[in-house]
N, C-alpha and C positions, 0 to 999 in steps of 0.2 A: 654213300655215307653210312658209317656204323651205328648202330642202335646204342645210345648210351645207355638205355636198363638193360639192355645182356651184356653191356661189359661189364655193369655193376652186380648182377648177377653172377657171374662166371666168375669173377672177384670173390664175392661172399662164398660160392664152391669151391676156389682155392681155397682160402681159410677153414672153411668147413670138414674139408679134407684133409686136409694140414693138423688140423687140430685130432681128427678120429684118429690119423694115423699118428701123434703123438700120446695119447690115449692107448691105445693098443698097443705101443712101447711098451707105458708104463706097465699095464696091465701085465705083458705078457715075463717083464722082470720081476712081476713081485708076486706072480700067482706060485701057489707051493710055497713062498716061504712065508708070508705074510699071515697076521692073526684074522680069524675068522672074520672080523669085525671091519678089517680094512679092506678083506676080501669083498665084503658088500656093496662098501661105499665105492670100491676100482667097479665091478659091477654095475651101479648103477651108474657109475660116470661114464661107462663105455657104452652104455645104453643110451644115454642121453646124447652124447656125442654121434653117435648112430644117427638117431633122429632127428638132430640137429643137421646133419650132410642131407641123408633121405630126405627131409623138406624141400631143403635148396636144390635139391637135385629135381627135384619132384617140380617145383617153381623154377627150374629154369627151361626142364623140358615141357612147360604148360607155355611157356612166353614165347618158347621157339613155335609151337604148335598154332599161336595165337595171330605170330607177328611174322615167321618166317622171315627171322633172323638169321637164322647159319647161312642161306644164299644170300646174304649181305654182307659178309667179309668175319663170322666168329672167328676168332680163336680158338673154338672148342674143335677138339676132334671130331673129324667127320665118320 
């Protein structure tokens, strides 16, 4: 039987990801032409979205650690 809080985990790390790397798009289209100002705020959004994955990341390998889920059937690469 699969652990339903790693797949809701692993779920929230898709998103997570999904999101830094839509972030790092934008960033990386609008660095150089963009006003100082908006330079920041792409900045501090790619920091946050950072942080935002690292947690989930950080929280899903504490629950593998914990529960010794991946020998229960994840999804997540081994």
């Amino acid at each position: 039987m699969q652990c339903l809080e790693i797949v809701a985990l692993e779920e929230k790390l898709q998103r997570a990801r999904a999101a830094f790397e839509a972030v790092v798009q934008n960033y990386r289209k609008r660095i150089g032409v963009c006003p100082y100002e908006e330079y920041l705020r792409l900045s501090k959004r790619l920091e946050r979205a950072w942080h935002a994955f690292e947690r989930t990341r950080q929280d899903v390998e504490q629950h593998i650690q914990d529960h010794c889920c991946l020998s229960q059937g994840s999804k997540l690469p081994v």
